[in-house]
TORVOPA-749989 format. One line per 8 residues: number of its first residue (from 1); for each residue x, y, z of C-alpha. Coordinates in pm, 1 decimal, decimal comma. Each point is the difference from the previous one (the first is absolute). Last residue first. Layout:
NUM	X Y Z; ...
END
This chain:
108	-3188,6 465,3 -1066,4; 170,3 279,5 157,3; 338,2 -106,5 19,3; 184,6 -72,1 350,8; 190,5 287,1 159,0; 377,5 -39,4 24,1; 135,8 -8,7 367,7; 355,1 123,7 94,6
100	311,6 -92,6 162,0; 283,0 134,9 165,1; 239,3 -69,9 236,1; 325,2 22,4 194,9; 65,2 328,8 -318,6; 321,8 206,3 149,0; -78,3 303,8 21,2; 205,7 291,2 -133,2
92	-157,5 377,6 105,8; 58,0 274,9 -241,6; 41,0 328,4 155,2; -123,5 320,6 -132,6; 148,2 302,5 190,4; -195,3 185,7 -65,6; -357,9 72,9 -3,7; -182,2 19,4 -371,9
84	-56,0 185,0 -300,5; 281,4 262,1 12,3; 173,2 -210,7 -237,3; -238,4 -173,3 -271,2; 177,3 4,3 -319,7; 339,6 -76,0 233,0; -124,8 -328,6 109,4; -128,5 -54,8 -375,8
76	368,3 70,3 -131,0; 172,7 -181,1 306,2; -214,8 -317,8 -81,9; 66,1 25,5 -383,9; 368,7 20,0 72,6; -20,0 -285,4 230,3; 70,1 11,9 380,1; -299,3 -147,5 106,8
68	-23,4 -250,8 -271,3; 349,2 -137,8 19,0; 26,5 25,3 383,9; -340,3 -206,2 -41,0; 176,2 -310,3 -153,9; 337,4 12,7 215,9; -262,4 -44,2 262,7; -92,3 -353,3 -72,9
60	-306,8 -162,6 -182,2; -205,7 261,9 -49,3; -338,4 138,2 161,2; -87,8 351,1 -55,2; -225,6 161,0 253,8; -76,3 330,0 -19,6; -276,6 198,7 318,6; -148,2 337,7 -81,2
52	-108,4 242,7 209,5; -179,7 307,6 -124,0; -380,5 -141,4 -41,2; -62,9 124,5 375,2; -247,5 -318,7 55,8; 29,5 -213,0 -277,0; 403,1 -74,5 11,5; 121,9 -43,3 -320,2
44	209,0 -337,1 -44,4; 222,8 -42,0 -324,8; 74,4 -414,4 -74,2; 340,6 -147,8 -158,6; 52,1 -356,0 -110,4; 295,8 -252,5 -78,0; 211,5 335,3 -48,7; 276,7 -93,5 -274,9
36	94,1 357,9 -57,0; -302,0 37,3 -283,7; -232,3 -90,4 269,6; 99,6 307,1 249,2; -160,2 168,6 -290,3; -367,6 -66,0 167,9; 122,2 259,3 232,1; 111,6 274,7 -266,6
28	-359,4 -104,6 -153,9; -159,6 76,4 331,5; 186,9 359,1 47,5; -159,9 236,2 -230,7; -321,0 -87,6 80,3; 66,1 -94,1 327,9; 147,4 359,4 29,6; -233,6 180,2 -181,5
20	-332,5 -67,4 227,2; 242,4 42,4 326,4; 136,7 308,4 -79,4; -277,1 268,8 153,6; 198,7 -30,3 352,6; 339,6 -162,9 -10,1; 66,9 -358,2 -55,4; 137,2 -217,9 314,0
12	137,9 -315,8 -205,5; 88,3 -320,4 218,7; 236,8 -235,0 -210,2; -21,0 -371,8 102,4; 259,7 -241,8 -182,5; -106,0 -349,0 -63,5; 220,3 -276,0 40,4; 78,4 -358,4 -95,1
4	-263,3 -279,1 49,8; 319,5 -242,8 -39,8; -17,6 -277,4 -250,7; -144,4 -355,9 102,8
END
């Protein structure tokens, strides 16, 4: 069995009157974290204030997201959007000790 590898949690504090733009601007930059060998990425918007946002990107080892994170296309979006959000941002590394999911049965 393979290891469940890691998913890196980024926690995104948009400014006021930015929220609407920035997941527009910033879910396909997420779902990017694919074309770095990302087994799966997700973008969480919180429902009550609608300005935090939660990233997950999953990959396989670290070396994986230090390539997406500090990309050129990464450090062109993160600077596209400066003075969006709270600094300092600060990826957090998990380690994956499980996972699993449940796939909803066909209508029939």
């Amino acid at each position: 069995m393979s290891e469940p590898g890691y998913a890196v949690e980024i926690n995104w504090s948009v400014t006021p009157f930015r929220g609407d733009k920035f997941e527009e601007i910033w879910t396909p930059v997420a779902e990017a974290a694919l074309d770095y060998g990302a087994t799966g990425w997700a973008l969480f918007r919180n429902t009550d204030g609608l300005l935090d946002f939660t990233q997950y990107a999953f990959f396989d080892d670290k070396v994986g997201f230090d390539r997406y994170w500090y990309s050129d296309e990464l450090l062109n979006a993160r600077e596209e959007i400066a003075g969006w959000y709270v600094v300092p941002l600060l990826p957090i590394v998990h380690k994956v000790a499980g996972m699993g999911s449940l796939s909803p049965e066909p209508a029939k």
